[in-house]
N, C-alpha and C positions, 0 to 999 in steps of 0.2 A: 504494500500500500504506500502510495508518494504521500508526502509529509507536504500538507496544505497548509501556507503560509497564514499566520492571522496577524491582522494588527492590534486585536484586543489584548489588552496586560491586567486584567482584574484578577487581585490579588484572593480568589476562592480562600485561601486556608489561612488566612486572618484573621477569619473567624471560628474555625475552626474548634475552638472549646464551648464557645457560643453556640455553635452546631451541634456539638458534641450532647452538652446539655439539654440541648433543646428536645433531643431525640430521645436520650432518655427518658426525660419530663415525659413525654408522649407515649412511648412506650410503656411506661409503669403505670402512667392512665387506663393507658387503652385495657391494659391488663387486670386492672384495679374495678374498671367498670365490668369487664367480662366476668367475674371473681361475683362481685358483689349483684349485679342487673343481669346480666347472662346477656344471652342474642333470643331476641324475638321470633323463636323457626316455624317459619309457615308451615302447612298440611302435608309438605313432601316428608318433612319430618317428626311433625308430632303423630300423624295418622288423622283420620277422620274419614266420612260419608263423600263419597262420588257419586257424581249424576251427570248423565246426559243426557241430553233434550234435543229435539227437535223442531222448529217453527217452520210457518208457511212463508214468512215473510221473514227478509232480512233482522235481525235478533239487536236491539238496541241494547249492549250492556250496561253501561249505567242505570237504564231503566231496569233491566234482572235484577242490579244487584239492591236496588232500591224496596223492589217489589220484596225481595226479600228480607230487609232489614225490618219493612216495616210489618213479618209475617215474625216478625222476632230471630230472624238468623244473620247477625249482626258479623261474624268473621265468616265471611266467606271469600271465596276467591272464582272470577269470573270470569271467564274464556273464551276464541271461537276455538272450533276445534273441525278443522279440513274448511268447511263453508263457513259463509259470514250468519247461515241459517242453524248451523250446531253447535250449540253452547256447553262447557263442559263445568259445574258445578262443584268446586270441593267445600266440606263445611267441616268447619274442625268440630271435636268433639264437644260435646255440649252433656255434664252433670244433669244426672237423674233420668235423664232421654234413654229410651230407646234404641239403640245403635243402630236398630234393624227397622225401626217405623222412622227415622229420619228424613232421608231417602224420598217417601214416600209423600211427609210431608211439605217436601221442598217443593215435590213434583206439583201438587195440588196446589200449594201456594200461588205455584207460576201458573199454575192451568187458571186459576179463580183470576186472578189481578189479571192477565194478559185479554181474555176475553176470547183466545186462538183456539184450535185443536196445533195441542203439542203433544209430542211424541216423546216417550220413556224407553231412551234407547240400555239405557245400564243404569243402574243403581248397587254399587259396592260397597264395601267398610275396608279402609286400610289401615290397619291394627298401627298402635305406635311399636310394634318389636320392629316393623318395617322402617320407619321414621328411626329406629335408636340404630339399625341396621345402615341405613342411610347415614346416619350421623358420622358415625365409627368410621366406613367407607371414605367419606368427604373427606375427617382430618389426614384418615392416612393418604389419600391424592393427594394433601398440598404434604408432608410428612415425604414419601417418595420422588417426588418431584424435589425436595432440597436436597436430600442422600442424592437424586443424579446428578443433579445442579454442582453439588461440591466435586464430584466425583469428574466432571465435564470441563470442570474449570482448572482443575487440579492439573488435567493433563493437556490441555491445550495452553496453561500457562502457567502459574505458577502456586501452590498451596496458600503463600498468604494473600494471592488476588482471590482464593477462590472461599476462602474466610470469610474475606471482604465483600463479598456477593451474597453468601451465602446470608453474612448480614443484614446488608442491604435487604434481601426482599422476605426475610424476617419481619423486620424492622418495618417494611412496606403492607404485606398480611398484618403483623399484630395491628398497627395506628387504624387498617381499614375496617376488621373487624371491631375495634375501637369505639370509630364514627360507627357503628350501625347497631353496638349497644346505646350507646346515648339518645340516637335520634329513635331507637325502640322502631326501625322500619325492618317489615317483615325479611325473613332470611330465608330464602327455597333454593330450589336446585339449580335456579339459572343466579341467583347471587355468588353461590356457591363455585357457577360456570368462571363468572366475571372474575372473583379472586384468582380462579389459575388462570387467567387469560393474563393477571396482574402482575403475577409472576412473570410469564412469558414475555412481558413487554418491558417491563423494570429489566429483565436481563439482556435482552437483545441490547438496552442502553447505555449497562454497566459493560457489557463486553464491545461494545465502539469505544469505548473510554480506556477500557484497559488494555485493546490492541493501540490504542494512541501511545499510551505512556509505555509499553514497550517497545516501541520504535523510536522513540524520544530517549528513554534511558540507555541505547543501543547509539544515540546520533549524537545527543548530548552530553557527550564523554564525563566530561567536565564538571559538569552541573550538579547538585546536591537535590538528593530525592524530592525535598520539597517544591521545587524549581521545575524539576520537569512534571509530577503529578500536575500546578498551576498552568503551564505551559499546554497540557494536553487538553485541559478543562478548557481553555480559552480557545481552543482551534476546531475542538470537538462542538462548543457554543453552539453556532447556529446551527448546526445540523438537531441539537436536541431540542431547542424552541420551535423551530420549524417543523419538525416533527410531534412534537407534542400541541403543537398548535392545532396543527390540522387533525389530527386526532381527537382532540379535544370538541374541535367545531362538531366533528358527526357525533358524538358522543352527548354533544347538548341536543343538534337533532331530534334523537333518540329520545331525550329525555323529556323535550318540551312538547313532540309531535309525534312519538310512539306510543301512547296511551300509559293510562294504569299497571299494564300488566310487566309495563321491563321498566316500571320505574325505579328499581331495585338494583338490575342489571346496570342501568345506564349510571345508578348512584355510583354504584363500586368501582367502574372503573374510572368516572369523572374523580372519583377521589384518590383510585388506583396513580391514573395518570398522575399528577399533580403532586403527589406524594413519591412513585418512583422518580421521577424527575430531578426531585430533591436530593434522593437517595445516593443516587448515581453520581452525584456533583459529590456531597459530603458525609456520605456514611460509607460507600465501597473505597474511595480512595485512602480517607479518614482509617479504617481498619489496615488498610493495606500499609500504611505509614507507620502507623502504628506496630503492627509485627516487625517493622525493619528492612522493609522490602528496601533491595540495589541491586544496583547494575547487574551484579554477580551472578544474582537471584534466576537473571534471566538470561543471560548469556549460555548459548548450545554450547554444549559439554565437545570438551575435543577428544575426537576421533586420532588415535597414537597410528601414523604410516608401518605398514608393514615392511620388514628390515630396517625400522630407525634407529631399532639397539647397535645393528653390525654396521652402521655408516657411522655413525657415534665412537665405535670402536678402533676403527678404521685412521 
C-alpha cells in the first residue's frame, strides 16, 4: 500500500488519558446499568404467543397495533410478513392468561375492531427455554467472533495490535449495549444482528489504521512510537469521516423512514458507528502503545541464506 501524503498534524494522543478515562467512565457504566436495569429483550427472547393473520386489504400496522392495545395487549410487536396483506403478531407473555387462549384472543380482537374477514393462519407459544436458548447463542456469536478476531489479528500483524482490537470492539459492544439498557428500547434478534455487524465495521477500521502504522513504523525509521501511531491517525482521517459519514447518512434513513420495526437495528448501529469511530482513533492504538508496540515488533523475521555458515568460514 503507497503511503498517502496528509497535510493534517492533529496531535490525537494529547489527549490521550482524557480518552483513556473517558472510556473507562463509559464502560463501567455501560456495565453498571446492565448489572443493575438489564436489557429490555423482546419476544425473540423472552418467549410468548405468535399469530398470523391475514387481510383482504393492504394491513395498516399502526392501526393492528392500536387495535390491540386498546383490546389490552399493550407489548406486542407488529409485522408484515411476505405481503403488505400478512401480518405476523408476537405478544409477550402476559401473568394469569392462558398461554393457549391468547392467541385466540388477539385473533378476535382484530376480527371485532377491523370490521374484515381475516384469516388465522398460525397461532403458536414460544416457551422462554427458547428465548434463554437464544440468549446463550447470541452472547456466544459476539464471544466467538472476538477469540477469531484476536486470533486474525494476531497473525496478520502483530499480538499487541490485536489486544488493541480486541479492545476496541469490547469497549464498542459493552458502551452499545450500554445505551440500550438506559434508553430501556426493546433488544431482539435483529438488534442483536446490528451489534455483530458493529463488530464487523469497528474492525474493518481499526485494521486501515493498523496497516497505516505498520508501514509508517517500517518508513519512519527514526520516529518514536508515539509519532508514527499520530502520523497514521492523520493520513488515515479522511478516509474514516468519509466513510462513517456516508454510512451514517443511510443509517438515519433507516431510522427516520424504515418504520417501527428496525428502529432498534438502525439505533445500534447509529450508535455502533459513532462509537467505533472513536475507538479506532483512541482505544486500538491507545492499547497498542500501551503494551510497547516498535519497530521490532513488526519487522519480518530474517530468513538465514543457505551456506552462510561456510562463506563466513571461508
Amino acid at each position: 500500500m503507497r503511503i498517502i501524503k496528509s497535510d493534517l498534524n492533529i496531535d490525537f494522543l494529547k489527549i490521550k488519558m482524557l480518552a483513556t478515562v473517558t472510556s473507562v467512565v463509559l464502560m463501567l457504566a455501560s456495565i453498571g446499568l446492565l448489572a443493575t436495569k438489564g436489557l429490555n429483550f423482546g419476544l425473540d427472547f423472552t418467549g410468548g404467543t405468535l399469530v398470523e393473520v391475514g387481510y383482504e386489504q393492504d394491513a395498516d400496522l399502526d392501526a393492528v397495533k392500536s387495535q390491540l392495545a386498546n383490546a389490552g395487549f399493550d407489548k406486542v410487536v407488529v409485522q408484515n410478513f411476505g405481503t403488505s396483506k400478512d401480518v405476523i403478531i408476537r405478544v409477550a407473555p402476559i401473568e394469569g392468561e392462558d398461554k393457549d387462549k391468547i392467541g385466540t384472543k388477539v385473533f378476535e380482537a382484530l376480527k371485532q375492531a377491523s370490521g374484515e374477514n381475516i384469516d388465522l393462519r398460525r397461532n403458536e407459544y414460544v416457551g422462554a427455554s427458547m428465548g434463554e436458548e437464544l440468549t446463550e447463542q447470541g452472547g456466544l456469536a459476539i464471544l466467538v467472533a472476538l477469540i477469531c478476531i484476536l486470533i486474525y489479528v494476531s497473525v496478520r500483524f502483530e499480538w499487541k495490535f490485536a489486544l488493541g482490537s480486541v479492545a476496541a470492539l469490547a469497549h464498542d459492544v459493552t458502551i452499545t449495549l450500554g445505551l440500550f439498557s438506559l434508553i430501556q428500547m426493546e433488544f431482539d434478534l435483529t438488534v442483536l444482528a446490528a451489534v455483530l455487524a458493529v463488530i464487523g465495521y469497528s474492525l474493518n477500521d481499526t485494521i486501515v489504521v493498523f496497516d497505516r502504522i505498520r508501514e509508517n513504523f517500517l518508513k519512519l525509521r527514526k520516529a518514536e512510537p508515539t509519532g508514527v501511531v499520530n502520523t497514521s491517525l492523520n493520513q488515515t482521517l479522511a478516509r474514516t469521516i468519509m466513510t462513517s459519514i456516508t454510512t451514517l447518512l443511510v443509517l438515519l434513513a433507516l431510522f427516520f423512514l424504515g418504520g417501527a420495526t428496525i428502529h432498534g437495528f438502525a439505533t445500534a448501529l447509529i450508535a455502533g458507528v459513532l462509537i467505533g469511530t472513536y475507538s479506532s482513533i483512541y482505544v486500538a492504538s491507545n492499547v497498542a502503545l500501551a503494551l510497547g508496540i516498535t519497530k521490532e515488533d513488526l519487522m519480518p523475521p530474517e530468513v538465514e541464506k543457505e551456506g552462510a555458515d561456510q562463506d563466513a568460514l571461508i
